[in-house]
C-alpha positions in Angstrom: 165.9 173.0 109.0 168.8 175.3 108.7 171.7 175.1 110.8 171.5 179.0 112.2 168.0 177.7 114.0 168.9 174.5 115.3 171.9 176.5 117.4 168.7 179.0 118.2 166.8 176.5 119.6 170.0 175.0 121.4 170.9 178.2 122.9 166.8 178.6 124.1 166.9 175.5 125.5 169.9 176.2 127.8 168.5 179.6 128.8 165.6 177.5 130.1 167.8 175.1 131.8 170.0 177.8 133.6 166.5 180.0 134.6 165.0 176.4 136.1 168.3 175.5 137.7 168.6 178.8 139.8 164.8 178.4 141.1 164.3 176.9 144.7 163.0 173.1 144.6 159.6 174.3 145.4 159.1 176.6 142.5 160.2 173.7 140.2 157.5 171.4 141.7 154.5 173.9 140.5 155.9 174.1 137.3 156.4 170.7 136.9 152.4 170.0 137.6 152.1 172.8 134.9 154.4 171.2 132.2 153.5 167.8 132.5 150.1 168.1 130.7 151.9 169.7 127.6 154.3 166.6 127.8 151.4 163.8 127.6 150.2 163.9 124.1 147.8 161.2 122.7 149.7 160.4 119.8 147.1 157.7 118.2 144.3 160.1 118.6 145.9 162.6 116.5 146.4 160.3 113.9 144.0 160.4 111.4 141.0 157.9 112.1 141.8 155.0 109.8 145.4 154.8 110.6 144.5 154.8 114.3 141.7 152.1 114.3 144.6 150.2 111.7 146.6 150.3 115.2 143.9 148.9 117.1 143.5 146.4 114.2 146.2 143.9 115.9 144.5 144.3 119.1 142.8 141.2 121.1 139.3 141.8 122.5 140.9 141.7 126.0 142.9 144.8 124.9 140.2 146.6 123.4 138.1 146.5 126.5 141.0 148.1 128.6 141.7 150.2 125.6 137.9 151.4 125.9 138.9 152.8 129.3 141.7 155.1 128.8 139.6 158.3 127.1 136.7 159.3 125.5 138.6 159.1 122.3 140.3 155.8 122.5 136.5 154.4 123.7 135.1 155.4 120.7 138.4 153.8 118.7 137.6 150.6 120.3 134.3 149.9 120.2 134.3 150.6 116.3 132.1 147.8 114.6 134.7 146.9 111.9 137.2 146.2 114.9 135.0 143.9 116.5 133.5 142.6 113.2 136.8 141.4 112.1 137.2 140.2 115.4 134.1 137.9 114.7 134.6 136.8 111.1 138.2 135.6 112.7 136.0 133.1 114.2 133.6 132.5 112.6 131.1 134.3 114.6 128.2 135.4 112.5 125.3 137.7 113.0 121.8 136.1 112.5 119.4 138.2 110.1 116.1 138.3 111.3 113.8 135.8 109.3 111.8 137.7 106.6 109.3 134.5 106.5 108.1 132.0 108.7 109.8 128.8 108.0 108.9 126.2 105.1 107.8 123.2 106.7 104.6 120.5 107.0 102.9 120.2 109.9 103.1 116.1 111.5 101.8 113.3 110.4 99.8 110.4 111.8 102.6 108.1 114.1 102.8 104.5 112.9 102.7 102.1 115.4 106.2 100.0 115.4 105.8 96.1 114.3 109.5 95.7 116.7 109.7 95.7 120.2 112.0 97.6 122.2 115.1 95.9 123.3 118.3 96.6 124.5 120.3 95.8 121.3 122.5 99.2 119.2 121.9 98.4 115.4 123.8 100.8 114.6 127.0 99.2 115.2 128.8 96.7 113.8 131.1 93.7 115.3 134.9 94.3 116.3 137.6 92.3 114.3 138.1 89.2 115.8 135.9 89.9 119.3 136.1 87.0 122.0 132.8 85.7 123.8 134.4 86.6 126.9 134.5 90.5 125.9 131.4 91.3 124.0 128.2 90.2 125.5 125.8 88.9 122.4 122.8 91.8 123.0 124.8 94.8 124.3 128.3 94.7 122.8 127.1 97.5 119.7 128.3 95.2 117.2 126.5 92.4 115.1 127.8 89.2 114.4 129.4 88.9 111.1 132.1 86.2 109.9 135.8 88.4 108.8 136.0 85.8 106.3 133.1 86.8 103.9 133.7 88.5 100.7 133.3 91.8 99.5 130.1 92.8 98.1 130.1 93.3 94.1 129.6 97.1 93.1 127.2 96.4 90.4 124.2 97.5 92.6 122.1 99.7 90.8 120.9 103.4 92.1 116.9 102.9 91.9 114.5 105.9 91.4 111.8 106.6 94.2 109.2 103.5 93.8 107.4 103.5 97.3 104.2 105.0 98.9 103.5 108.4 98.5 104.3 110.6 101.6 101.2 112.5 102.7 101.3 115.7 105.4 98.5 115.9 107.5 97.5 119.4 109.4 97.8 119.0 112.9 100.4 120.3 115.4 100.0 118.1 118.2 101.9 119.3 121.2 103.6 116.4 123.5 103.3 116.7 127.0 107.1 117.8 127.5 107.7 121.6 128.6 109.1 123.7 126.2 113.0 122.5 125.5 113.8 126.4 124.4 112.3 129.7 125.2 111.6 132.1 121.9 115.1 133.3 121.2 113.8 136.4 119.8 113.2 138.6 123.1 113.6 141.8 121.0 114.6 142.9 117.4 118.2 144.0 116.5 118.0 145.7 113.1 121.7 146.2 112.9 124.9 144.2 113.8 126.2 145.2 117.2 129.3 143.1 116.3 130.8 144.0 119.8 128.3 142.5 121.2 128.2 139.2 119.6 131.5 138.7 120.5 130.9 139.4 123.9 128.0 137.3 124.1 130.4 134.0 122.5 132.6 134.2 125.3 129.5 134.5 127.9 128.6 130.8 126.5 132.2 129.9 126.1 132.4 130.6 129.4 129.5 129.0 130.3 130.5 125.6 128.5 133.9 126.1 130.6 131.8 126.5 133.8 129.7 123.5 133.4 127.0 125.8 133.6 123.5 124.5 132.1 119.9 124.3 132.2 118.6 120.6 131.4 115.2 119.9 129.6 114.0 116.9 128.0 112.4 117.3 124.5 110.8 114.2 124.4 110.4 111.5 127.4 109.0 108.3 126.7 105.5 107.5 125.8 104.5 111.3 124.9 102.4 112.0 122.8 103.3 112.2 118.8 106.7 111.3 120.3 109.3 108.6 119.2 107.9 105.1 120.6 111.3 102.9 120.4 114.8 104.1 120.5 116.5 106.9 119.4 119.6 106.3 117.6 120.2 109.8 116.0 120.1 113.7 115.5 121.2 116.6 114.1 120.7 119.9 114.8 119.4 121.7 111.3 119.1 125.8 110.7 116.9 126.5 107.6 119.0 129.1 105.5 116.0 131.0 104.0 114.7 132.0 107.4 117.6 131.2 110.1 115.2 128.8 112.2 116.7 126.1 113.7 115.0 122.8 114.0 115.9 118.9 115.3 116.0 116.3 113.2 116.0 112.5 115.2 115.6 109.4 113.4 114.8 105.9 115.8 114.2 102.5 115.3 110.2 103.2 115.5 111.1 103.7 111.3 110.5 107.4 111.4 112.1 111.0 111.7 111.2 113.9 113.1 111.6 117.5 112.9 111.1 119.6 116.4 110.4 123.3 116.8 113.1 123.7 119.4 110.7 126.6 121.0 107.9 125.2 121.5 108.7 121.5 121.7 106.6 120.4 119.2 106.7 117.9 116.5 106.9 119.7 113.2 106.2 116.6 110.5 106.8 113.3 110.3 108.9 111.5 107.3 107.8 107.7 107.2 106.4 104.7 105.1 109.5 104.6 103.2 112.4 102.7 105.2 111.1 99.2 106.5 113.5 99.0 109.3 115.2 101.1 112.0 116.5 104.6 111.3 120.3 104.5 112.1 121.8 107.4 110.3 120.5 110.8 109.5 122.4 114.2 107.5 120.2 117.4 106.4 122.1 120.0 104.5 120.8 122.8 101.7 117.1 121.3 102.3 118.3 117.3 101.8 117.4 115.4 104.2 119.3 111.8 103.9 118.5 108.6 106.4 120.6 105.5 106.3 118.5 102.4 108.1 118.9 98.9 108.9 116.9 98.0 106.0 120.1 98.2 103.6 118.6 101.6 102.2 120.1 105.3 102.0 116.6 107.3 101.5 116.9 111.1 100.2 114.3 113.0 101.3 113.2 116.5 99.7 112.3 118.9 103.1 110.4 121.5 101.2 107.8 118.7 99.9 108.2 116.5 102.2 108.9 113.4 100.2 111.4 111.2 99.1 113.8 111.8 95.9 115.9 108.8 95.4 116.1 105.4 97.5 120.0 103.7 97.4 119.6 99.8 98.1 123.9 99.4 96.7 125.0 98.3 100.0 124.1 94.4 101.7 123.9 94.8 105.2 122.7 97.5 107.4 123.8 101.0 106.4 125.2 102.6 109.8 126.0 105.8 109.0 125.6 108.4 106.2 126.9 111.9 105.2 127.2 114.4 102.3 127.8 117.6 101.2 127.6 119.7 97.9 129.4 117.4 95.6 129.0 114.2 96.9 127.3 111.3 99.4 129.4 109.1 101.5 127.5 105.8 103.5 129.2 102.8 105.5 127.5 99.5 105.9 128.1 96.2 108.2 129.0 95.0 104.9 132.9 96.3 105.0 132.4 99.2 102.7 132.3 102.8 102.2 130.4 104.3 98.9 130.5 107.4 97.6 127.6 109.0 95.1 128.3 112.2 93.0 125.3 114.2 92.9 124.2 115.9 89.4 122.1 118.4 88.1 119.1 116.0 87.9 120.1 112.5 89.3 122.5 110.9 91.5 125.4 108.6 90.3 127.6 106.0 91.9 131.7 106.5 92.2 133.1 104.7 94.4 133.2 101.1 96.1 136.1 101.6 99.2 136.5 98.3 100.6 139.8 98.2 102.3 138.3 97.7 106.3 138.1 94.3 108.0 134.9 94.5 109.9 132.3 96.8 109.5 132.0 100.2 108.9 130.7 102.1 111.6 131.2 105.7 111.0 132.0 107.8 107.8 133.0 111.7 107.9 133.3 114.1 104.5 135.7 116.9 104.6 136.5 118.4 101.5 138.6 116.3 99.3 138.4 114.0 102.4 137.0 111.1 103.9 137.4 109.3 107.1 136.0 105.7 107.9 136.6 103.9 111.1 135.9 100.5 111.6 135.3 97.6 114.1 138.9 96.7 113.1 140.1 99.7 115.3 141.5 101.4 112.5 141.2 104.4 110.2 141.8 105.1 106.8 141.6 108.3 104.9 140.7 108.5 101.5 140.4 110.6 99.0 137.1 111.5 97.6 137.6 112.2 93.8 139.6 109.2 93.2 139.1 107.1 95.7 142.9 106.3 96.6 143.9 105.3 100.1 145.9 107.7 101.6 146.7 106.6 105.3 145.7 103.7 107.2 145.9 104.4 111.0 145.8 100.5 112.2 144.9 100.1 116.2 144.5 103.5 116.3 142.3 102.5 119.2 142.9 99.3 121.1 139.2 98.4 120.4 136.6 98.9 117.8 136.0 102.4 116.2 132.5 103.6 117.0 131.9 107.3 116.2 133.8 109.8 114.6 133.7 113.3 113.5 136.0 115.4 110.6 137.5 118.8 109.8 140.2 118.5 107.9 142.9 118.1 108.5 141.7 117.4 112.6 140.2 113.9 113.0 138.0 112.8 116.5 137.1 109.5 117.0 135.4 107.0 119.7 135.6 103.9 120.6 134.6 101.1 122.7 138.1 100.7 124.3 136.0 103.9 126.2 138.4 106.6 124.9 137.9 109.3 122.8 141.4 110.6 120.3 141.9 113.6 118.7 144.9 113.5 115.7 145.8 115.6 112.8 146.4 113.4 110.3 149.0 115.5 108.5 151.5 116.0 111.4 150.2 113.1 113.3 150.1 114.6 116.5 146.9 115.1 119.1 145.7 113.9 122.4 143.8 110.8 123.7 141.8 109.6 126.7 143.4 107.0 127.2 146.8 107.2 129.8 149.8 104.8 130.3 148.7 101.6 131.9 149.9 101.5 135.6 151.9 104.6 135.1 154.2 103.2 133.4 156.3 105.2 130.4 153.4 105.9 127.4 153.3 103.3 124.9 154.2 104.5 121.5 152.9 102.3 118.7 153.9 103.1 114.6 151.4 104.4 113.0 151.8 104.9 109.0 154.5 107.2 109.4 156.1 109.0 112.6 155.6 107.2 116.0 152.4 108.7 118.5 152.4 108.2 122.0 148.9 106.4 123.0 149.1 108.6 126.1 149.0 112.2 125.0 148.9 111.4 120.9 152.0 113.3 120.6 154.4 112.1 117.9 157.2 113.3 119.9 159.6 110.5 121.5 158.8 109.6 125.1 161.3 111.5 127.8 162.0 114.5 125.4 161.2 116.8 128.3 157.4 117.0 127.2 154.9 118.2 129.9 152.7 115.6 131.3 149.4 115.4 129.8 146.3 116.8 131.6 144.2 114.7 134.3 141.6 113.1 132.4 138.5 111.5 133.7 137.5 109.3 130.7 134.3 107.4 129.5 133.6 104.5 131.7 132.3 102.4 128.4 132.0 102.8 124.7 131.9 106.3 123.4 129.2 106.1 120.7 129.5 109.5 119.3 131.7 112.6 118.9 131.5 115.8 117.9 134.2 118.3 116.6 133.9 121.7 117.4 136.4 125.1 117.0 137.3 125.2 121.0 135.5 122.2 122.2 134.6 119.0 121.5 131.7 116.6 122.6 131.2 112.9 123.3 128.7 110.6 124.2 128.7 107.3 126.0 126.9 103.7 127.3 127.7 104.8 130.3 124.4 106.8 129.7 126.9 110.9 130.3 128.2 113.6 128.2 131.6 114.9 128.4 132.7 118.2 127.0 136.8 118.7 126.5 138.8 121.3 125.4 139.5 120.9 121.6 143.4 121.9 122.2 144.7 120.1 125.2 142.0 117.3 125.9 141.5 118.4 129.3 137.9 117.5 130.7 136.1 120.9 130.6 132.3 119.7 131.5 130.9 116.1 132.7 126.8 116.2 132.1 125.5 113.2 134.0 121.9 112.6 135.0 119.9 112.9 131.9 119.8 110.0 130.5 118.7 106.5 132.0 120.2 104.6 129.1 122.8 104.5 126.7 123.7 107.9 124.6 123.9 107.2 120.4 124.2 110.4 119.5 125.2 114.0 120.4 125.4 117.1 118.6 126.1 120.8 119.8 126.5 124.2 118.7 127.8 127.7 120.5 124.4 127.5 122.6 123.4 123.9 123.7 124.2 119.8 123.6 121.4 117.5 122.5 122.1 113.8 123.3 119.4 111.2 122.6 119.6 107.1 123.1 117.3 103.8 123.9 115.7 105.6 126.9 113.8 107.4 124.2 114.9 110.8 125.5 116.0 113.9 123.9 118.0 116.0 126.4 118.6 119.5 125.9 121.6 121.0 128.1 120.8 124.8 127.6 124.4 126.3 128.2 122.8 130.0 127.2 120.0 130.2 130.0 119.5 134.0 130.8 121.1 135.6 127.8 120.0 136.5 124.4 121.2 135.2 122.0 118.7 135.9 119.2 121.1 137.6 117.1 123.5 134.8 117.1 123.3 132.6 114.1 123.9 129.3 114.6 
């Protein structure tokens, strides 16, 4: 701009001035109300639209709902779908495609009666190092006697191909006399993404996980028909990927598994004749299906037909838990070890033989490169999966034995029968725990491989450092048989026959589910809509935490 019109527009700006300064105080006031809507521009409107909705980019949700208010312009800004898509994908949040076909699967098969009896004993457990009579009860302590002493098992086991019965699908869908766990999630069609409105409807639920607020159901009770007839020790919740239809999967000591149409309540098939004990240990994933049983056997099953593919018999004791992934099988035995199996194009090999643990093995977890054991030894070790090294050993990481535990790299959540439940990143060794200072006295801090943790909060920080007290906790009142690890929450499940719900990043109790179960809890498992829980009083509970709302469009 040339200098002759800036002192132009200097010299028009003090003509204005003098003109308003000579006018009485009332004049100024109209002309204030007329000036002041050529003073409020909306300066993001005018930008073009993708540098404006860039702006809204590093908004929260919060802000884009108050956003949403201030003009037609700025509503239509934020309830763009990429916004809110991004907004989703940040965590994880997906939009379910509607099924194109109805979902692969056989219809049940015949129930075998069960040789055993039921009784009050948890197989699926193995004894604490060093246990006294006077603090484990022979029949209900969760672990089976076995001397420390005994060696290691050899690793020249061999990986046998499929040699039992044929498994045979027979067409009937009986329906049990339970009501329906889940109503029909599809209440009406959503062609497109309304990405706004999945969001929304994830922080209805997380809300309604915060609130305590559920509906309770019961899948199976004991003595229905086509039902489980002897304790249920496990379950996973399974989504088939071809069709997005989400099924149960429970395996029990009656020798079988089952897979349940969560709408209707039904039993889809059965999967027996092959493991000659009780079913301890199940893992689906890509259309695998993988049990671990009492009977010293790792059975992988093939869902689309129904039938086994390969049957493991490596380990010497009962195989308590079992998991895989892509690359690569992990299972744990009463017999002290951990092995790991690569799977190939055609066939599956052996690796590794991880025999480092004291007692036995009660839980395994695969994440990545990683894997996680825990043991009746009370500690954990991490390991990694290609080579097999030991890369930390967490000894007493829980005063007892280690029951349960679940993985996500690098975020590690364990349970025990000390009644506490731990949650520790094992690369900066900090976390939270159950458990509190005995008698309120300053936390104990114990070494652990490197850095020192407070057993109180799990904190590697030294005691009196000005740290906030750790949330009010209202912990298990006996052995925490499973966990589950979630992105805000995380799940446990106890003897003491409840669930408890806490929040993933300060431990605080968030939800306490009693009243569903009249025995002990083995296993949980949850996603963004509902907890299942089953245990020896043959019951599969369903706390429904989306009760009113639609949520056919989630996938889950």
């Amino acid at each position: 701009m040339r200098v002759g019109e800036l002192k132009s527009q200097r010299g028009i700006t003090e003509l204005a001035y003098t003109l308003l300064a000579s006018l009485p105080r009332s004049r100024l006031a109209v002309l204030q109300a007329r000036i002041a809507p050529l003073l409020k521009l909306d300066i993001v409107g005018l930008l073009p639209p993708e540098v404006s909705l860039h702006v809204f980019s590093y908004l929260s949700a919060q802000t884009l709902l108050t956003c949403a208010l201030v003009s037609r312009r700025w509503r239509a800004l934020a309830d763009d779908e990429s916004l809110w898509r991004n907004l989703c994908l940040a965590r994880k949040w997906e939009w379910r495609v509607p099924p194109r076909t109805s979902m692969p699967g056989a219809d049940s098969c015949p129930e075998r009666t069960p040789t055993d009896d039921v009784d009050s004993d948890d197989e699926g457990m193995g004894d604490e190092e060093d246990s006294s009579d006077d603090e484990m009860q022979p029949d209900d302590s969760g672990f089976a006697s076995m001397d420390v002493e005994a060696p290691l098992p050899s690793p020249s086991s061999a990986v046998l191909p499929v040699a039992g019965p044929s498994h045979q699908v027979r067409s009937s869908r009986t329906r049990h006399s339970a009501p329906s766990a889940l109503s029909s999630s599809a209440t009406r069609p959503h062609l497109r993404p309304n990405y706004k409105l999945l969001h929304q409807t994830h922080v209805r639920l997380r809300n309604r996980f915060t609130a305590g607020s559920y509906t309770l159901s019961n899948l199976q009770t004991r003595g229905a028909p086509n039902s489980h007839s002897n304790t249920i020790y496990c379950l996973q919740l399974y989504t088939y990927p071809e069709t997005g239809t989400q099924v149960l999967f429970t395996g029990s000591k009656d020798r079988t598994i089952r897979e349940w149409d969560l709408a209707t309540g039904a039993v889809i098939r059965v999967l027996d004749g092959v493991h000659e004990s009780s079913v301890l240990s199940i893992c689906v994933h890509r259309g695998l299906l993988a049990s671990a049983s009492s009977d010293r056997r790792v059975v992988i099953w093939d869902l689309a037909k129904s039938v086994p593919l390969k049957i493991i018999r490596d380990h010497e004791d009962s195989v308590l838990c079992v998991r895989f992934d892509d690359h690569r099988l992990v299972s744990c035995s009463k017999d002290r070890t951990v092995r790991t199996y690569l799977f190939g194009v055609s066939d599956i090999t052996r690796q590794h033989v991880l025999g480092a643990h004291r007692a036995a093995v009660n839980a395994v977890a695969i994440s990545g490169n990683y894997i996680v054991s825990v043991s009746g030894d009370r500690s954990l070790r991490v390991w990694n999966a290609e080579t097999g090294a030991l890369l930390h050993t967490l000894e007493n990481h829980h005063r007892r034995g280690i029951a349960s535990v679940d993985f996500s790299h690098p975020f590690v959540l364990s349970g025990s029968s000390d009644k506490h439940i731990r949650l520790l990143d094992v690369s900066t060794l900090q976390g939270w725990s159950t458990s509190p200072s005995a008698d309120n006295k300053p936390p104990v801090v114990s070494e652990l491989g490197r850095g020192v943790v407070c057993e109180a909060c799990g904190s590697n920080a030294p005691a009196g450092e000005g740290s906030q007290p750790p949330p009010r906790r209202r912990a298990h009142e006996d052995l925490v048989r499973s966990v589950a690890l979630g992105s805000e929450c995380v799940v446990s499940g106890s003897y003491d026959f409840t669930v408890k719900v806490w929040d993933r990043q300060t431990g605080a109790l968030v939800a306490d589910l009693a009243g569903g179960h009249t025995g002990r809890i083995f296993c949980v498992g949850f996603d963004c809509t509902k907890i299942v829980s089953c245990g020896e009083d043959q019951r599969i509970c369903i706390w429904d935490f989306s009760h009113g709302i639609d949520t056919s469009f989630i996938k889950l």
